[in-house]
C-alpha positions in Angstrom: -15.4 18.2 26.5 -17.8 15.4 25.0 -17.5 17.5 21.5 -13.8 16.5 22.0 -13.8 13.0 22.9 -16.5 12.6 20.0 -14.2 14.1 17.5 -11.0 11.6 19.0 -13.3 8.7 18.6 -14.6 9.3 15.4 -10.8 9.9 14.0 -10.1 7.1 15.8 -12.7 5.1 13.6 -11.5 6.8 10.2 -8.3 6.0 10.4 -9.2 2.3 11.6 -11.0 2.2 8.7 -9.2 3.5 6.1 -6.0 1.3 7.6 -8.8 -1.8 6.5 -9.4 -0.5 3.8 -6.3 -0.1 2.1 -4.3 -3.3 3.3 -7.6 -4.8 1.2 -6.8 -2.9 -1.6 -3.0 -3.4 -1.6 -2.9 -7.0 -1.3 -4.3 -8.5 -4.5 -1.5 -5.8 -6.4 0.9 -7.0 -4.1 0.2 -10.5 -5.3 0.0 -9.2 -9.1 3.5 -8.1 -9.2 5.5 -10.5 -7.2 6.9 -13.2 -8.7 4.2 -15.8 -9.0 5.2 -19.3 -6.8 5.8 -22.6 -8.8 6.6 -26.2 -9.2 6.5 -26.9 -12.5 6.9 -24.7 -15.8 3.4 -24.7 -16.3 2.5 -23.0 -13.2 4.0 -20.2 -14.6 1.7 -17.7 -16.1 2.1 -16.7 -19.7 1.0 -12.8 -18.9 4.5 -13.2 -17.5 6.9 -12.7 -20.2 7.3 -10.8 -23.5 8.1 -12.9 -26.4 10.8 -14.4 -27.2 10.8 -14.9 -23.7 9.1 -18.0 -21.7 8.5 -18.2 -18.4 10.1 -20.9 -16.5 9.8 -22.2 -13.2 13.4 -21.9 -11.3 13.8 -22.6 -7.3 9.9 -22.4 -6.9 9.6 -19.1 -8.7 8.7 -18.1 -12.0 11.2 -16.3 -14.4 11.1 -15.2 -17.8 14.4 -17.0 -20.0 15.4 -16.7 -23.8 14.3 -20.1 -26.0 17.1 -21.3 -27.7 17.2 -21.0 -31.2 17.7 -24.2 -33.3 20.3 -22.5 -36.1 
């Protein structure tokens, strides 16, 4: 019976641990790939877009537009 209620608490404490362990894991890529927040234009990081595209601050969040072309 103790061998039991040993093996409970220690699954117990596993899984408490690895449920720590991977909310701290997941949270800086959760970060990474949402949409960074903004104010201005240059809050917006350049990592964001691929060229020609800029990225641009719109309704407090950052997006990646076309510049115009001056032909």
């Amino acid at each position: 019976m103790a061998t039991i209620l040993m093996y409970v608490y220690i699954t117990i404490l596993f899984i408490s641990i690895l449920t720590v362990l991977t909310e701290g894991l997941y949270e800086p890529l959760y970060n990474f790939r949402r949409d960074p927040d903004c104010r201005r234009n240059i809050d917006c990081p350049s990592y964001l877009c691929v060229a020609p595209k800029v990225p641009r601050c719109i309704m407090f969040e950052c997006h990646c537009k076309d510049i115009p072309s001056d032909h």
